[in-house]
N, C-alpha and C positions, 0 to 999 in steps of 0.2 A: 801259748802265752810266753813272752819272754820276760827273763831275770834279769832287771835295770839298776845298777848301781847309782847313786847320785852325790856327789860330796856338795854341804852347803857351808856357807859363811857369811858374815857379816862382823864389820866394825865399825858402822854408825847404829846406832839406836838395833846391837845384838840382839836380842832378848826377844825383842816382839817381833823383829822380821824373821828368825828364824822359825819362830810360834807362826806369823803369818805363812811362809812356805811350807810348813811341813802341815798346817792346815787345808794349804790349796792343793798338795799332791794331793791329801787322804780324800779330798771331795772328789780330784779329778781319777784316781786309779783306787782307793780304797783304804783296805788295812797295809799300811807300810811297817820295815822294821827299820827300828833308831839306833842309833849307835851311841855310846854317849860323848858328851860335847867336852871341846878340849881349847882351852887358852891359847894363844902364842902371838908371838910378836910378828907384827906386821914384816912383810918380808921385800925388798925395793925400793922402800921407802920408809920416810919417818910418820906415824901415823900408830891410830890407837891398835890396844891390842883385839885380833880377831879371835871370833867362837868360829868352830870349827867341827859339821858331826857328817856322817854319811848315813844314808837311805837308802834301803831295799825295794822295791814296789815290782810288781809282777801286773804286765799289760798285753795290750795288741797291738798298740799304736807303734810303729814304724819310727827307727830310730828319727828319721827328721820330724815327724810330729812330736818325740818326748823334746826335743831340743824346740821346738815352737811350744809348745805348753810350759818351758822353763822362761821363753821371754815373757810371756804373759804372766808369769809370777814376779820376774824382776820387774814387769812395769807395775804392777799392784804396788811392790815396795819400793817405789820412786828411783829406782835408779834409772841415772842418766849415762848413756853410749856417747862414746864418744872423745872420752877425754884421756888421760892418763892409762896406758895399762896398767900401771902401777899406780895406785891410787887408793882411797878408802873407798868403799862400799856398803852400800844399803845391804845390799843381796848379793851374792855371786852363787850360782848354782850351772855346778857343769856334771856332764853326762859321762859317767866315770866307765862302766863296764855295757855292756848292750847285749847280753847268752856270752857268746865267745867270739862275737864280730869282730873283725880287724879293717875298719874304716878310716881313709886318710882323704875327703873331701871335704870341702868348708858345707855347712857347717856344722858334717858331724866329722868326728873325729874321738875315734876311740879304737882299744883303751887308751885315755886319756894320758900322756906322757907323765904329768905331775904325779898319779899315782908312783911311779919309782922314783922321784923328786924330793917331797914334801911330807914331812913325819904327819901337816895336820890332814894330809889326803890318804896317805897307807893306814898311818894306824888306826882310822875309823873304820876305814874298808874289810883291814886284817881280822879287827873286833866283832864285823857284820860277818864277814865271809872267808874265816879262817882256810877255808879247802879251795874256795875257788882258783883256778890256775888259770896264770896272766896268759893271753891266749898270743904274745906273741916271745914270751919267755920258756913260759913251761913252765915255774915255780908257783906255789900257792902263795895266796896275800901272807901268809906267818912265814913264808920262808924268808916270802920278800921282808916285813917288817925285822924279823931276828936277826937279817944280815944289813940290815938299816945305821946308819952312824947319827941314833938318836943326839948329842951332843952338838949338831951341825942346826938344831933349832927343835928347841925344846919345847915340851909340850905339858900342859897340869891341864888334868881332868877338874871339867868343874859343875855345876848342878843347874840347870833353867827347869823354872817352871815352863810346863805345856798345857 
Protein backbone atom coordinates (compact mmCIF):
# COMPACT_ATOMS: atom_id res chain seq x y z
CA UNK A 1 0.00 0.00 0.00
CA UNK A 2 1.19 3.47 -0.59
CA UNK A 3 1.22 6.69 1.76
CA UNK A 4 -0.65 9.57 -0.37
CA UNK A 5 -0.47 12.91 0.80
CA UNK A 6 -3.36 15.21 -0.32
CA UNK A 7 -3.68 19.23 0.27
CA UNK A 8 -7.40 20.39 -0.01
CA UNK A 9 -9.13 23.82 -0.41
CA UNK A 10 -11.86 25.70 -1.22
CA UNK A 11 -13.16 29.32 -1.27
CA UNK A 12 -16.71 29.22 -2.57
CA UNK A 13 -19.22 27.59 -0.14
CA UNK A 14 -15.71 26.21 2.33
CA UNK A 15 -17.22 24.31 4.73
CA UNK A 16 -19.35 21.77 3.00
CA UNK A 17 -17.06 21.23 -0.02
CA UNK A 18 -14.41 20.40 2.04
CA UNK A 19 -16.96 18.10 4.35
CA UNK A 20 -18.01 16.81 0.90
CA UNK A 21 -14.20 15.69 -0.25
CA UNK A 22 -12.94 14.39 2.80
CA UNK A 23 -16.35 12.52 2.80
CA UNK A 24 -15.66 10.95 -0.69
CA UNK A 25 -11.91 10.01 -0.09
CA UNK A 26 -13.04 8.24 3.39
CA UNK A 27 -15.77 6.14 1.12
CA UNK A 28 -13.29 5.73 -1.58
CA UNK A 29 -9.95 4.62 0.41
CA UNK A 30 -11.21 4.63 3.99
CA UNK A 31 -9.89 5.79 7.45
CA UNK A 32 -7.92 9.00 6.46
CA UNK A 33 -5.81 11.48 8.62
CA UNK A 34 -6.87 15.30 8.89
CA UNK A 35 -4.75 17.94 9.48
CA UNK A 36 -6.42 20.90 10.85
CA UNK A 37 -7.74 23.61 8.68
CA UNK A 38 -6.02 26.90 8.19
CA UNK A 39 -7.45 30.41 6.76
CA UNK A 40 -5.57 32.67 4.23
CA UNK A 41 -5.93 34.84 1.88
CA UNK A 42 -6.36 34.11 -1.61
CA UNK A 43 -3.16 34.17 -3.43
CA UNK A 44 -3.22 35.70 -7.61
CA UNK A 45 -5.76 37.19 -7.22
CA UNK A 46 -8.52 39.21 -5.47
CA UNK A 47 -11.14 36.77 -4.15
CA UNK A 48 -12.46 35.22 -0.85
CA UNK A 49 -10.44 33.90 1.80
CA UNK A 50 -9.42 29.99 1.36
CA UNK A 51 -9.59 26.84 4.01
CA UNK A 52 -6.89 24.97 3.59
CA UNK A 53 -6.09 21.32 5.43
CA UNK A 54 -4.11 18.10 4.08
CA UNK A 55 -4.88 14.28 4.15
CA UNK A 56 -3.20 11.08 4.70
CA UNK A 57 -4.89 8.01 3.15
CA UNK A 58 -2.99 4.70 2.56
CA UNK A 59 -4.28 2.85 -0.93
CA UNK A 60 -3.24 0.63 -4.08
CA UNK A 61 -4.37 2.72 -6.63
CA UNK A 62 -1.73 3.98 -8.84
CA UNK A 63 -0.74 7.44 -8.70
CA UNK A 64 -2.87 8.31 -12.08
CA UNK A 65 -5.90 6.78 -10.55
CA UNK A 66 -5.58 8.82 -7.10
CA UNK A 67 -5.28 12.02 -9.45
CA UNK A 68 -8.71 10.46 -11.52
CA UNK A 69 -10.52 9.73 -8.21
CA UNK A 70 -9.55 13.68 -7.30
CA UNK A 71 -11.38 14.83 -10.52
CA UNK A 72 -14.44 12.88 -9.71
CA UNK A 73 -14.55 14.64 -6.46
CA UNK A 74 -13.86 18.16 -8.02
CA UNK A 75 -16.91 17.32 -10.43
CA UNK A 76 -19.20 16.35 -7.31
CA UNK A 77 -18.28 19.93 -6.07
CA UNK A 78 -19.13 21.83 -9.23
CA UNK A 79 -16.11 22.91 -10.22
CA UNK A 80 -15.57 24.07 -13.60
CA UNK A 81 -11.95 23.45 -15.83
CA UNK A 82 -11.16 25.61 -17.65
CA UNK A 83 -10.87 29.14 -16.65
CA UNK A 84 -8.62 31.20 -14.76
CA UNK A 85 -5.72 29.38 -13.02
CA UNK A 86 -6.08 31.81 -10.67
CA UNK A 87 -9.24 32.05 -9.68
CA UNK A 88 -11.84 30.99 -6.83
CA UNK A 89 -12.67 27.52 -6.26
CA UNK A 90 -15.33 25.13 -5.30
CA UNK A 91 -12.70 22.39 -4.59
CA UNK A 92 -9.04 22.28 -5.54
CA UNK A 93 -7.44 18.98 -4.42
CA UNK A 94 -3.90 18.13 -5.49
CA UNK A 95 -1.88 15.09 -5.03
CA UNK A 96 0.92 16.29 -2.71
CA UNK A 97 3.34 13.31 -1.86
CA UNK A 98 2.80 9.63 -3.59
CA UNK A 99 5.70 6.97 -0.88
CA UNK A 100 8.68 8.83 -2.18
CA UNK A 101 7.89 9.01 -6.01
CA UNK A 102 9.46 11.66 -8.00
CA UNK A 103 7.06 12.04 -10.91
CA UNK A 104 7.27 15.06 -13.58
CA UNK A 105 4.44 13.94 -16.30
CA UNK A 106 0.99 15.52 -16.80
CA UNK A 107 -1.01 14.58 -14.90
CA UNK A 108 0.74 13.41 -12.06
CA UNK A 109 3.30 15.45 -10.79
CA UNK A 110 4.80 15.14 -7.58
CA UNK A 111 6.13 16.04 -4.95
CA UNK A 112 4.03 18.70 -5.85
CA UNK A 113 6.21 21.96 -6.02
CA UNK A 114 3.66 24.16 -4.00
CA UNK A 115 4.51 22.07 -0.94
CA UNK A 116 8.05 24.42 -0.54
CA UNK A 117 5.78 27.42 -2.00
CA UNK A 118 2.76 28.01 0.20
CA UNK A 119 2.53 28.21 4.21
CA UNK A 120 -1.30 26.78 3.56
CA UNK A 121 0.32 23.46 1.51
CA UNK A 122 3.57 22.95 4.12
CA UNK A 123 2.13 23.64 7.17
CA UNK A 124 -0.66 21.09 6.99
CA UNK A 125 1.62 18.53 5.41
CA UNK A 126 4.42 19.49 8.28
CA UNK A 127 1.26 18.93 11.04
CA UNK A 128 0.26 15.35 9.06
CA UNK A 129 3.80 14.32 8.45
CA UNK A 130 6.29 15.84 10.52
CA UNK A 131 9.33 13.02 9.69
CA UNK A 132 8.41 12.50 6.10
CA UNK A 133 11.39 13.59 3.86
CA UNK A 134 10.77 15.60 0.67
CA UNK A 135 12.08 12.87 -1.64
CA UNK A 136 13.75 15.32 -3.98
CA UNK A 137 15.32 17.54 -0.95
CA UNK A 138 16.20 15.45 1.76
CA UNK A 139 14.73 17.55 4.64
CA UNK A 140 11.51 16.51 6.62
CA UNK A 141 8.13 18.53 6.10
CA UNK A 142 9.25 20.55 10.01
CA UNK A 143 12.46 21.16 8.57
CA UNK A 144 10.98 22.46 5.60
CA UNK A 145 8.15 24.45 7.46
CA UNK A 146 10.84 25.95 10.46
CA UNK A 147 12.89 27.22 7.74
CA UNK A 148 9.67 28.62 5.95
CA UNK A 149 9.16 32.68 5.87
CA UNK A 150 5.73 32.27 7.63
CA UNK A 151 5.26 36.26 7.09
CA UNK A 152 5.15 35.96 3.12
CA UNK A 153 1.26 34.68 3.67
CA UNK A 154 -0.03 34.04 6.82
CA UNK A 155 -2.08 31.63 8.01
CA UNK A 156 -4.93 31.39 11.48
CA UNK A 157 -6.08 27.95 12.27
CA UNK A 158 -9.69 27.77 12.33
CA UNK A 159 -12.37 24.99 13.39
CA UNK A 160 -15.15 23.24 10.58
CA UNK A 161 -17.52 21.04 11.52
CA UNK A 162 -17.04 17.34 9.74
Amino acid sequence: MATVYLGLGSNESPEANLRLAIRELERRYGELAVSATYRSAAVGFEGADFLNLAVRLQCDDSPLEVCDAIELIHDLAGRVRGGDKWGSRTLDIDLLLYDDLVINERPVRVPRDDILRYSFVLRPLAELAPDQVHPVTGKTMLEHWQEFDVSSHPLKAVSIAR
